[in-house]
SELOMI-915858 format. One record per residue (C-alpha): residue in one letter; x, y, z; residue number from 1. Coordinates in Angstrom, 2 decimals. Layout:
N
- A / X / Y / Z / NUM
...
***
This chain:
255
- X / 1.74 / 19.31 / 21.86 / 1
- X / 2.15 / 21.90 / 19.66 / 2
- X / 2.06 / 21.14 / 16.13 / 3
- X / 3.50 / 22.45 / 12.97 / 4
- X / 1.01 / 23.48 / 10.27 / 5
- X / 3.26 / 25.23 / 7.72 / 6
- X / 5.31 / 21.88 / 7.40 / 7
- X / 1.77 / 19.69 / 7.33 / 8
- X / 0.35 / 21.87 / 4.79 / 9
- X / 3.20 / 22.05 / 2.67 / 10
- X / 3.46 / 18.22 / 2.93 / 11
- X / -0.25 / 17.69 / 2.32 / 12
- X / -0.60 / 19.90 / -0.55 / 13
- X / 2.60 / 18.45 / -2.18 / 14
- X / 0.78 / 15.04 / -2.13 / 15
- X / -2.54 / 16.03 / -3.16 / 16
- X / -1.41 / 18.49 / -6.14 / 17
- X / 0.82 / 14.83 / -7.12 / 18
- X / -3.06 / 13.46 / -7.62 / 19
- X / -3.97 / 16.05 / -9.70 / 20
- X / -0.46 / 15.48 / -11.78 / 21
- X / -1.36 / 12.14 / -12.34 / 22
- X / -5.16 / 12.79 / -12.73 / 23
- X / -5.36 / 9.69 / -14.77 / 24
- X / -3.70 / 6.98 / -12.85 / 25
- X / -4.79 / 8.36 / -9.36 / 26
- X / -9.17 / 9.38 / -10.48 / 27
- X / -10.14 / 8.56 / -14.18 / 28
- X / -8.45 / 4.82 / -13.91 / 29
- X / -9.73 / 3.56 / -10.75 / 30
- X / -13.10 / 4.79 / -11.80 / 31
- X / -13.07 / 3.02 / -15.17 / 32
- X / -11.95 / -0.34 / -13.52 / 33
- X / -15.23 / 0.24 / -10.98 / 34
- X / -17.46 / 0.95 / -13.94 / 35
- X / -16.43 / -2.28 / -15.71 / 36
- X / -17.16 / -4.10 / -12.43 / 37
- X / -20.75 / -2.52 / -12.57 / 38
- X / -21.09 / -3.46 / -16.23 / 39
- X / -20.06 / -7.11 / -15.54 / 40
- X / -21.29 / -7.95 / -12.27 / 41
- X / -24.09 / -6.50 / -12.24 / 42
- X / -25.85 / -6.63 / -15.79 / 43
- X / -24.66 / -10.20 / -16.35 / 44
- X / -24.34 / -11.72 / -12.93 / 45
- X / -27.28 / -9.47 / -11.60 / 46
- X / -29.93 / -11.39 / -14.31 / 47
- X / -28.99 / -14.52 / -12.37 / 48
- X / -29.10 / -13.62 / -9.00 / 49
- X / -32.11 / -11.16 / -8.68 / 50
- X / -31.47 / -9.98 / -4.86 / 51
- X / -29.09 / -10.56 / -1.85 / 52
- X / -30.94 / -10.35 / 1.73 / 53
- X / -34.04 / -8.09 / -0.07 / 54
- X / -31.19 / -5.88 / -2.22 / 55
- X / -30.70 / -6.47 / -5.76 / 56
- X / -27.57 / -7.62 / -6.69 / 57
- X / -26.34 / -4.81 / -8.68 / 58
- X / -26.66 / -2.63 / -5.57 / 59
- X / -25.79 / -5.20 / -3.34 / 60
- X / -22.62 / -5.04 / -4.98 / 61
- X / -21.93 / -1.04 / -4.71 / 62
- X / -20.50 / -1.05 / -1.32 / 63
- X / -17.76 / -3.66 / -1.73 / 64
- X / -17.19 / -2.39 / -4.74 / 65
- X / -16.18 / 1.22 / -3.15 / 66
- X / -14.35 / -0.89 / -0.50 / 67
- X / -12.38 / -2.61 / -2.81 / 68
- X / -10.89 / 0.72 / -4.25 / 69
- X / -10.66 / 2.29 / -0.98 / 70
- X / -8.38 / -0.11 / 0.02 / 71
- X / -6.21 / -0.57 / -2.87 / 72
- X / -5.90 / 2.93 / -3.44 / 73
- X / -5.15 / 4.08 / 0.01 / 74
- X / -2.73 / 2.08 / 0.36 / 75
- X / -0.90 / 2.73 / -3.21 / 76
- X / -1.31 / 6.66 / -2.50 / 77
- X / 0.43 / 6.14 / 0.65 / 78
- X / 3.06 / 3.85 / 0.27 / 79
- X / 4.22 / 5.63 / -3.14 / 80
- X / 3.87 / 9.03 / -1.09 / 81
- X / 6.38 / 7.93 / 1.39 / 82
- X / 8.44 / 5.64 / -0.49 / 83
- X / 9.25 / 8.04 / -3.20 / 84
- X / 11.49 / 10.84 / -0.58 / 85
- X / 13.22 / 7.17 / -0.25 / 86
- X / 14.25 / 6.68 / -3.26 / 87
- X / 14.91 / 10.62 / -4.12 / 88
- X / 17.24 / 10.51 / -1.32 / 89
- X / 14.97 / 13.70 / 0.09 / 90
- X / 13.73 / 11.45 / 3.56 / 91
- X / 16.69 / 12.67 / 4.93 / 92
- X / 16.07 / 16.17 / 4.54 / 93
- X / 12.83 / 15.59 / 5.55 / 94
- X / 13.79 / 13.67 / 9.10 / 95
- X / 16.49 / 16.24 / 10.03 / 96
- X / 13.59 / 19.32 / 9.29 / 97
- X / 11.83 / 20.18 / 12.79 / 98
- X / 9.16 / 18.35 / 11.89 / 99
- X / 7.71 / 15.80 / 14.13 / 100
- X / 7.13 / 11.90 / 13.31 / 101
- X / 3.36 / 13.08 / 14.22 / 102
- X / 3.59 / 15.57 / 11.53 / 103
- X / 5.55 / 13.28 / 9.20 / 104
- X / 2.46 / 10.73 / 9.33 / 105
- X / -0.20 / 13.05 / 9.77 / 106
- X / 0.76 / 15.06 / 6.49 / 107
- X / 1.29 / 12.24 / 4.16 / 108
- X / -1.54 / 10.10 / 5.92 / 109
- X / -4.13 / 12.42 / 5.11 / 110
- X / -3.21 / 13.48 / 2.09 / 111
- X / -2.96 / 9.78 / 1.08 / 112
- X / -7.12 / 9.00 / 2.82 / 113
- X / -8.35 / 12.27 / 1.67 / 114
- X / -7.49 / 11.26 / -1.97 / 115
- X / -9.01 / 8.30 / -1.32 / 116
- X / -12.07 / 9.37 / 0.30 / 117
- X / -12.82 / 11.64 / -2.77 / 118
- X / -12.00 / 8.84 / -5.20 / 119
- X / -14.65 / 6.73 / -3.37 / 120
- X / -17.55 / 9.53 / -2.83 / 121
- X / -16.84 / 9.81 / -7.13 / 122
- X / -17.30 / 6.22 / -7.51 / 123
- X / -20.95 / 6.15 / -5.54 / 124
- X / -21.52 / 9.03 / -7.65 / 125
- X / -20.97 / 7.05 / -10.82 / 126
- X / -23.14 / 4.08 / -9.31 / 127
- X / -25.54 / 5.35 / -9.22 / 128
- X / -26.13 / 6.12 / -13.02 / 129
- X / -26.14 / 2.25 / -12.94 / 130
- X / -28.42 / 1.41 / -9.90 / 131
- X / -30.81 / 2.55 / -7.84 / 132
- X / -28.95 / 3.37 / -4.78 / 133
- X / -30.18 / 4.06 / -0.81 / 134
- X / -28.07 / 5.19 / 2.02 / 135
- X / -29.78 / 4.57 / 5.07 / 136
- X / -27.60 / 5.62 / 7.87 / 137
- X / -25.27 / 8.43 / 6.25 / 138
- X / -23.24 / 8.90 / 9.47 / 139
- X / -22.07 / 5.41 / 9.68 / 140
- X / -21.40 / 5.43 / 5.91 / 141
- X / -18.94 / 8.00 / 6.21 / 142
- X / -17.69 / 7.08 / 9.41 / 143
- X / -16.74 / 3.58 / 7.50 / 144
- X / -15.56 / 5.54 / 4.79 / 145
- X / -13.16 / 7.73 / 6.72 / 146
- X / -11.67 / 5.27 / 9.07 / 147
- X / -11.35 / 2.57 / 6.35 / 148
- X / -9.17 / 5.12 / 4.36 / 149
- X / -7.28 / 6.27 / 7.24 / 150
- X / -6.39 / 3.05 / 8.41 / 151
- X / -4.97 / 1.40 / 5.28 / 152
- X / -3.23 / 5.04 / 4.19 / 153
- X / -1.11 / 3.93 / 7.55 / 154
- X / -0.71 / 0.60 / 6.40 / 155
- X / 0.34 / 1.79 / 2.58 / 156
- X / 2.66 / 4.55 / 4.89 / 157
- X / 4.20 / 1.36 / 6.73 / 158
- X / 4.96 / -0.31 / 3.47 / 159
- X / 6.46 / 2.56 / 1.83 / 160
- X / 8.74 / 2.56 / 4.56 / 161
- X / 9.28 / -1.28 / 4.61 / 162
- X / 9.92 / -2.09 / 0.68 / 163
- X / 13.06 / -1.10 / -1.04 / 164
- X / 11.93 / -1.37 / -4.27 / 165
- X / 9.20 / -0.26 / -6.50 / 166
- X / 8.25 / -3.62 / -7.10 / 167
- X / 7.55 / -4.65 / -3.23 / 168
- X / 5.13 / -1.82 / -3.21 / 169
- X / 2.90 / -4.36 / -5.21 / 170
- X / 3.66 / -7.20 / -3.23 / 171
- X / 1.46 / -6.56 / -0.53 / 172
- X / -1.60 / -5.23 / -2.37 / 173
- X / -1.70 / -7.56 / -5.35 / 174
- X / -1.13 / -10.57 / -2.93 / 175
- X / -2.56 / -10.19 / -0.01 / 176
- X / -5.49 / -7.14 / 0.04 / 177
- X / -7.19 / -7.88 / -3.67 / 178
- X / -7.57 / -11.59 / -2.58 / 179
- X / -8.82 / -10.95 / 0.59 / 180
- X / -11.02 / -8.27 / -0.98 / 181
- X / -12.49 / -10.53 / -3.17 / 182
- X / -13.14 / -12.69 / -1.26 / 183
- X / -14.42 / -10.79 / 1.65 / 184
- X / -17.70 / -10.61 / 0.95 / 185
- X / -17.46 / -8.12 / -2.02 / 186
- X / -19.81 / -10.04 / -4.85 / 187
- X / -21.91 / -12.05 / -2.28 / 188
- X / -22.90 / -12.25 / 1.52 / 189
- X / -21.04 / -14.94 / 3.64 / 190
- X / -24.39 / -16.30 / 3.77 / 191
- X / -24.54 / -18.20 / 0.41 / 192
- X / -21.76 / -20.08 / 1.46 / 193
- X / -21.48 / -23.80 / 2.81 / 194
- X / -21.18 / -23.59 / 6.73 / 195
- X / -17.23 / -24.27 / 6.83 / 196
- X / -16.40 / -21.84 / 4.36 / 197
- X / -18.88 / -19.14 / 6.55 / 198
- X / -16.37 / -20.03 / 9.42 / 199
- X / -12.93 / -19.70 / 7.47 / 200
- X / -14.65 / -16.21 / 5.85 / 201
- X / -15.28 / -14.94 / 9.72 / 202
- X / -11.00 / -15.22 / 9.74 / 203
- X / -10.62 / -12.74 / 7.20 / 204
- X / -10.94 / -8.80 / 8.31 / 205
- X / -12.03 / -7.58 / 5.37 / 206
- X / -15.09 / -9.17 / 5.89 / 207
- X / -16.13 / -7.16 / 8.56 / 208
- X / -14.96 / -3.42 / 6.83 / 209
- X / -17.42 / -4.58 / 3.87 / 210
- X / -20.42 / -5.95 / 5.99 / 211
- X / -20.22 / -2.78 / 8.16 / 212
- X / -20.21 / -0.17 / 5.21 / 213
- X / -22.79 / -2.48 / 3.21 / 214
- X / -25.14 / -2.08 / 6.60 / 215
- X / -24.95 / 1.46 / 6.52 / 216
- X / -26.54 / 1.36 / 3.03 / 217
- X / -29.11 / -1.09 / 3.28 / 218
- X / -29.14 / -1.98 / 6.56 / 219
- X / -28.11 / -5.50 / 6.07 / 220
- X / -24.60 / -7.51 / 7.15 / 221
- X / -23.22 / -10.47 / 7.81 / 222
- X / -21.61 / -9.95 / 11.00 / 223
- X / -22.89 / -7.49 / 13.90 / 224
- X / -21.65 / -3.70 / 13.28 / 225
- X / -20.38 / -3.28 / 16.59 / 226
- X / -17.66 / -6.03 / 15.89 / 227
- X / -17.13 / -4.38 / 12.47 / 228
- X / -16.46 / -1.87 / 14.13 / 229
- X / -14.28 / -2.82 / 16.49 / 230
- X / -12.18 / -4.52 / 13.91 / 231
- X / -11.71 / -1.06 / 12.28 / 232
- X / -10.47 / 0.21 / 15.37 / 233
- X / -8.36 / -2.48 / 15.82 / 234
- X / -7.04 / -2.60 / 12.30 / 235
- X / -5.94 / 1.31 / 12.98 / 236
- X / -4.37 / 0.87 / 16.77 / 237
- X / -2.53 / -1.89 / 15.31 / 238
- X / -1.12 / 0.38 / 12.65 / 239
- X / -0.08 / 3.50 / 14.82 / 240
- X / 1.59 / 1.16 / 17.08 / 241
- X / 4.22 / -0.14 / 14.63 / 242
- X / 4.53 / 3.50 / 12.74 / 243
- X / 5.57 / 4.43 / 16.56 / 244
- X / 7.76 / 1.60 / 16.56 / 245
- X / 9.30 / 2.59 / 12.89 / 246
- X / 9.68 / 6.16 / 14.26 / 247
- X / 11.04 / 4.95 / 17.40 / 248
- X / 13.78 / 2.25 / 15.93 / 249
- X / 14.24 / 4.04 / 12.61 / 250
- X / 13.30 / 1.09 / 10.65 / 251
- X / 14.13 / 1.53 / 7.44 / 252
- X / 14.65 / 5.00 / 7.29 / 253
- X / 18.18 / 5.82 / 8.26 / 254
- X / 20.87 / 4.57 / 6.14 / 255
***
């Protein structure tokens, strides 16, 4: 398959020049929020709870912490990215261009996890002027890192396409990711909890993205990183397949 860089590069620097637009909204305000979490979690709450599995709390903390933005901001990067030629009206141009659906995804997609993946490398940065910080197994770090991004940039791309308002764009972040993010193992390992509420945790998936990037920091998780892992994966198969299916149907995107 032969693919079309001029229309992937134009798409992907349109997208990524947007960031730099709105510099504070998409860098300087996510990072602010994070540093208030640091401030609050882990100056007062730290004092009380001295260390998690050998860690102390305040770094415990510093991987769901980057998870938590990583998520929320993929998916708001991508879902406004897409949604927005929507609402302009300009989708249309943009479907009836020889460009492929691969291209299509692939442009806004990555331009969606690379802002992302920058926004979270800056917030680690910033941690550590708070705590003392350790990154045992890089590779898997980033690896977590990249495919986290990636895979909810295609889930912010799939609700782009699905809400027809500015309003649902919220819906599914402030409703379903942030609660499932906090309480996913973000603050606290599984661990501390009372046996059934260990169990109900193991149903939600975010669990598994933030004990998979907290191991490859301190070495420590609450569930095995091979099924972490595997969750990932499963978390970005499951996407592609219904982009296919939006592509394939035109869900959404034809009038």
């Amino acid at each position: 398959m032969i693919v079309n860089l001029h229309a992937v590069r134009a798409i992907y620097r349109f997208e990524m020049a947007r960031a730099w637009r709105t510099l504070m909204q998409s860098i300087i305000s996510p990072v602010i929020s994070t540093s208030l979490y640091f401030i609050v979690f882990g100056a007062a709450i730290g004092t009380r709870i001295p260390e998690v599995d050998g860690v102390s709390y305040g770094a415990f903390i510093v991987p769901g912490l980057v998870m938590l933005s990583l998520l929320t901001q993929s998916i708001a990067n991508a879902s406004f990215g897409i949604y927005f030629p929507k609402f302009t009206g300009t989708i249309y141009e943009l479907l009836s261009a020889p460009v492929s659906a691969f291209e299509i995804v692939l442009s806004y997609v990555g331009a969606a996890a690379s802002k992302s993946i920058v926004l979270g490398l800056i917030i680690l940065a910033t941690a550590w002027l708070f705590v003392p910080l350790r990154i045992d197994h890089p590779f898997w770090m980033v690896l977590f890192l990249v495919l986290t991004a990636v895979t909810f940039s295609l889930m912010g791309f799939i609700i782009g396409i699905w809400a027809d308002g500015f309003e649902k764009l919220q819906v599914v972040p402030l409703l379903i990711v942030t609660p499932l993010t906090f309480l996913g193992g973000t603050f606290y390992s599984i661990d501390m909890l009372p046996p059934f509420w260990q169990t109900v945790a193991l149903f939600n998936p975010i669990v598994y993205l933030v004990s998979g990037f907290r191991w490859s920091f301190y070495g420590v998780a609450d569930v095995g990183l091979g099924v972490s892992l595997a969750v990932t994966l499963a978390f970005l198969a499951a996407s592609l397949v219904v982009i296919a299916w939006i592509f394939r149907t035109g869900y959404r995107l034809k009038a």
